[in-house]
N, C-alpha and C positions, 0 to 999 in steps of 0.2 A: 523606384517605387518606395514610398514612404513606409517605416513599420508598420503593423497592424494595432490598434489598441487592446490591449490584454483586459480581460475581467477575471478574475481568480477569486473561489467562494469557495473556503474549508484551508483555515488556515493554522491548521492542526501541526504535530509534531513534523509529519512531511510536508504541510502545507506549505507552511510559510518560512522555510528556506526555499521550495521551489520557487514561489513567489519572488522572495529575494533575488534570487539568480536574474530571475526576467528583468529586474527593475534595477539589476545592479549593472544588465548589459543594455540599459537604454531602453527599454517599452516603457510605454505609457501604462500605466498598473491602474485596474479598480478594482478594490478587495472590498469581499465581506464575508464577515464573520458572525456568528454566534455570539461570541465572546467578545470584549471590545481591545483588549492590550495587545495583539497579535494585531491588532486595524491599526491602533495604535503607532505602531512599531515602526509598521511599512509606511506610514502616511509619514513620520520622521523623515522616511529615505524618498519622498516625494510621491509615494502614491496617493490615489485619491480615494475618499471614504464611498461605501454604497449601502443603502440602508433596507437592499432587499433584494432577491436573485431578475427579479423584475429591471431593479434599475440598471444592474451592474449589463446585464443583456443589451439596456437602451442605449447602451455609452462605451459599446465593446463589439470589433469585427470577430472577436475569438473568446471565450468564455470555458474558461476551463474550473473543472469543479474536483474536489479531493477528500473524500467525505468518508465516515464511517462505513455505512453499509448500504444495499440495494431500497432500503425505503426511505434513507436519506438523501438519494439523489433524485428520487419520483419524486420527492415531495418538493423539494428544490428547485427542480429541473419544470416538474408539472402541474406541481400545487398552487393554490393563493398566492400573489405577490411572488412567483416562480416566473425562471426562464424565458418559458414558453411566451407570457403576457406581456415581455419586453423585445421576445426575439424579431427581427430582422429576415428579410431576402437576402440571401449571400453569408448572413454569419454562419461561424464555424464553433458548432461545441467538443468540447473535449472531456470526458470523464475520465480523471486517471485514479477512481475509485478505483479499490476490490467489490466487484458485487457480480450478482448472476447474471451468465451471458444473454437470460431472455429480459431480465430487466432492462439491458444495455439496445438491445436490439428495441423493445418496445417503444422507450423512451426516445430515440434514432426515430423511429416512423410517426411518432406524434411532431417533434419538433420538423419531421422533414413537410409536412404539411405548410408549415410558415416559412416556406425554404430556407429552411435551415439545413446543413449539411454537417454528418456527426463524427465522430472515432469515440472508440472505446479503448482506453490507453494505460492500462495498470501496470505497475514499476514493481520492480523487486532493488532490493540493496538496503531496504530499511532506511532510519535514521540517520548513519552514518553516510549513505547514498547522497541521499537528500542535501545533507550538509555542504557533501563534498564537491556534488552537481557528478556523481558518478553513476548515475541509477540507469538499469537497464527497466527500458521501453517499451512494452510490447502492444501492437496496434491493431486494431480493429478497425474497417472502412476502406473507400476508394482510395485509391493510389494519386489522385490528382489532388485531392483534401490533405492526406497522408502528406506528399509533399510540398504544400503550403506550409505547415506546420512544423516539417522538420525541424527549420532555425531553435524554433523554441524548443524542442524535444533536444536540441543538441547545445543549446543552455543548459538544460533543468538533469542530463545525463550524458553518459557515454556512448549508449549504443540504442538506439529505436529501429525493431524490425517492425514491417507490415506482415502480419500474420495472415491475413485473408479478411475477407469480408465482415460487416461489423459484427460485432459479439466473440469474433477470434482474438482477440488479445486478452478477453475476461477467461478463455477457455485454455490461452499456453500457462494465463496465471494460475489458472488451479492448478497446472502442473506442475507447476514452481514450488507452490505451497505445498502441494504432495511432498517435493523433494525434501524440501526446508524442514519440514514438519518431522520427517524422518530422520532427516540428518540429526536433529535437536536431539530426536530420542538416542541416537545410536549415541551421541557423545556424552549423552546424560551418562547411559549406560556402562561407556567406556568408562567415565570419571568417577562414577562412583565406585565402580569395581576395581579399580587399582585403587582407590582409598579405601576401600575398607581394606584391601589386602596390605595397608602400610605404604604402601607410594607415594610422596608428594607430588597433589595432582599436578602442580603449575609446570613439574616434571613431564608429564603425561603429555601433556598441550603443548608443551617444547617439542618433545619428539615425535608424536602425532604430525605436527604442524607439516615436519620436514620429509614426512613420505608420500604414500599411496593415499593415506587417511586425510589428506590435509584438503580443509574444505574451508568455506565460507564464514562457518559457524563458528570451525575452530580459532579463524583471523581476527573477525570481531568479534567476538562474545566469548572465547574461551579461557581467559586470564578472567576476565567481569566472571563469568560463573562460576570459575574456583574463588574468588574472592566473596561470592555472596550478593555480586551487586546486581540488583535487579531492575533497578532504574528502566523505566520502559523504552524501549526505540520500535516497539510492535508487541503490544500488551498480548497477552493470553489469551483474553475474551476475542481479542478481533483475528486472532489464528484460529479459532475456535469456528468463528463467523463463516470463517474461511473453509474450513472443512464440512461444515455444515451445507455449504454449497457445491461442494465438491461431494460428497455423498449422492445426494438429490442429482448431480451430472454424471457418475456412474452412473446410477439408478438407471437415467434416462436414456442412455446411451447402449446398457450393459455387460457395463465393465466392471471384473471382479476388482475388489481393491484389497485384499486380504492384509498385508502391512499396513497401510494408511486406518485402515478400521482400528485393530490394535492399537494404534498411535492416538487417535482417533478418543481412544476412552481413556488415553491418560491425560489430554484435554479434558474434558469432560471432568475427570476425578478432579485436576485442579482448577476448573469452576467451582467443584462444589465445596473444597477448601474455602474457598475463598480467595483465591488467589490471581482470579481473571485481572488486577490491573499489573500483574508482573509482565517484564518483557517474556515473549515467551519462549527466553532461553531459562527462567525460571521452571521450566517443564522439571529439569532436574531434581526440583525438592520434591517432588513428588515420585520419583524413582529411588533420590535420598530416605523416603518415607518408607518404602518399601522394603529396602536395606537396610531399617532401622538406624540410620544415620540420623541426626535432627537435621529439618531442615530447614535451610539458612534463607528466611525471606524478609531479610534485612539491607 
């Protein structure tokens, strides 16, 4: 059986290394973007250009999308010169946004009308994930679609669970992001407290790294955040996004979040800094703020 043809739209920080990965193991790639030097880029490595979510649908058995936020993918997905107006009997969409799981579900039953068949498939690992083609998976949908797809979920990363039914992999992500979110804070916390007490932090993150405390946060980003660098691999604003979704799914649900809330409005404080396009392991200048430390958003 021949590969399937790929369409990939949101060719953003994650995007378009995932794209790359596809197109560097051999699919046929039609990308579109917003922007044009990311389209650019790929079409160098032989992908083909598409000049709207409509076309890339007309010219693609699988159509994966990796976009900001929940109205970015309606509007892509369902809007004018969207998805929907190019999809196909038998294609297969893929959203490996962050957005809310009843977007992901909505979106799912509109397109299933043009039989279309969906998953909702958002990744954690960040940046570096993306680059390394290490990003964990997590799925939403039938298990018969789920394994059509896998090939490509096992390009673009290391591990893709099927979480359950659609809208279940936008619901393990908010759990991830709960984790992430926390973690950020607790190391902020950790780093600045042994620097104001005299420590050198890159100290701290050594030895952190090597016990019970060693996590994620501290592997990738804890040398960059004693250093100051904030270069984004997952800005502020869209962890922010992200909790903001995750609120509204306690809510829904009713579940207390007592930690994640706390977390939650030091978010919040560094929006209103100004500071939403830092990765947001830049949470820390704003715990630095607190501790009257400056802080480093350089």
């Amino acid at each position: 059986m021949s590969q399937p043809k790929v369409g990939f739209i949101g060719l953003g920080i994650m995007g378009k290394p995932m794209a790359g990965h596809l197109r560097n193991a051999g699919y046929e790639l039609i990308v579109h973007n917003r922007s044009r030097d990311a389209v650019d880029e790929l079409v160098g490595k032989g992908a083909t250009p598409a000049c709207s979510g409509k076309t890339v649908a007309e010219q693609s058995d699988i159509v994966i999308t990796m976009l900001p936020d929940s109205p970015d993918v309606e509007s892509v997905a369902l809007g004018t010169g969207g998805i929907v107006e190019g999809a196909h009997e038998g294609m297969i969409f893929v959203d490996m946004s962050t957005i809310a799981p009843s977007t992901a579900a909505h979106v799912g039953e509109v397109l299933a009308k043009k039989g279309v068949k969906s998953l909702d498939a958002p990744v954690s690992g960040g940046d570096i994930g993306a680059q390394n083609a290490t990003l964990s998976i997590m799925v939403g949908g039938d298990e018969d679609t789920f394994n059509t797809v896998k090939p490509l979920f096992d390009v673009m990363g290391q591990s893709a669970v099927l979480c359950g039914s659609l809208g279940a992999g936008q619901t393990v992500k908010a759990c991830n992001q709960i984790l992430v979110a926390v973690t950020i804070a607790g190391v902020s916390e950790a780093l600045t407290m042994g620097a104001k007490a005299g420590v050198d932090p890159i100290k701290i993150v050594q030895v952190l790294s090597g016990g019970l405390a060693r996590c994620g946060v501290l592997e990738n980003r804890g040398e960059r955040m004693v250093n100051g660098d904030f270069d984004p691999g997952f800005r502020i604003r869209l962890h922010y996004k992200d909790l903001n979704i995750i609120q509204k799914t306690s809510n829904d649900f009713g579940v207390p979040l007592p930690v994640t809330s706390e977390v939650f409005e030091l978010f919040k404080t560094a929006i209103v800094k100004g500071r939403g396009e830092l990765d947001h392991s830049g949470l820390l200048t704003v715990v630095e703020d607190m501790a009257d430390i400056q802080a480093r958003t350089g």
